[in-house]
N, C-alpha and C positions, 0 to 999 in steps of 0.2 A: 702326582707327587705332592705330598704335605710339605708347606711351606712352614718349617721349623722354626721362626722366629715368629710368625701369627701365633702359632700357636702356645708358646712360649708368654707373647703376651698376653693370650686369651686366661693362661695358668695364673699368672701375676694378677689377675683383676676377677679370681676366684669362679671363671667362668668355663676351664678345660674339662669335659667330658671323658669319659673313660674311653669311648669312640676316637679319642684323640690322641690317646696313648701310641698310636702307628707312628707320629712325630718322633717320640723317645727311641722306638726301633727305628727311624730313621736314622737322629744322631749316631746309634752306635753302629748302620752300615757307611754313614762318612768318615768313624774313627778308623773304620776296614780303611778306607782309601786312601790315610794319611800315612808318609813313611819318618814323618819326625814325632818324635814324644809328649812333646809338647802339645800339638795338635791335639794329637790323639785323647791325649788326658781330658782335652779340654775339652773334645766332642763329648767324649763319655760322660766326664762330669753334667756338662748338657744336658745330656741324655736321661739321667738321674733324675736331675732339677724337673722336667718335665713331669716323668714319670713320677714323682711325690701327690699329684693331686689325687692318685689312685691308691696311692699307700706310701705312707710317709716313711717307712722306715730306708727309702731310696735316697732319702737324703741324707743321710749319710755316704752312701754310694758319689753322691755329688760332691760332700766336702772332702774325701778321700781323694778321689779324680784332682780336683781343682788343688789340694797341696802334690799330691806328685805329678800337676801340669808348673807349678812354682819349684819344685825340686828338680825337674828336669831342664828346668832353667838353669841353674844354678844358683838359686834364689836359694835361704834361709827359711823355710818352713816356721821357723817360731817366729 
């Protein structure tokens, strides 16, 4: 199993490998396994964040996730 937070920080220090994108499909089989929204969001959004060192335009995907993991809160999005 890919240890999703190594690799996560492997991303942040400009060093994730496209070999490493399994991580990204990781996050989103543990948003399968979460049954609250919040969670969920927030694996996905994860999952995004990862997967940008391969193509950016997933971050978007990230910041979408991460405001409906704050909206499912019932947090204020703006």
């Amino acid at each position: 199993m890919i240890n999703v937070p190594n690799v996560a920080c492997d991303w942040m220090q400009g060093k994730a490998s496209v070999g490493k994108q399994k991580a990204s499909l990781a996050a989103h089989v543990v948003a399968r396994e979460f049954s609250d929204e919040i969670a969920v969001a927030v694996a996905r959004s994860v999952g995004h964040a990862i997967a940008t060192s391969h193509r950016a335009n997933h971050s978007l995907g990230a910041a979408w996730y991460a405001l409906k993991a704050v909206e499912n809160a019932g947090k204020s999005v703006d």
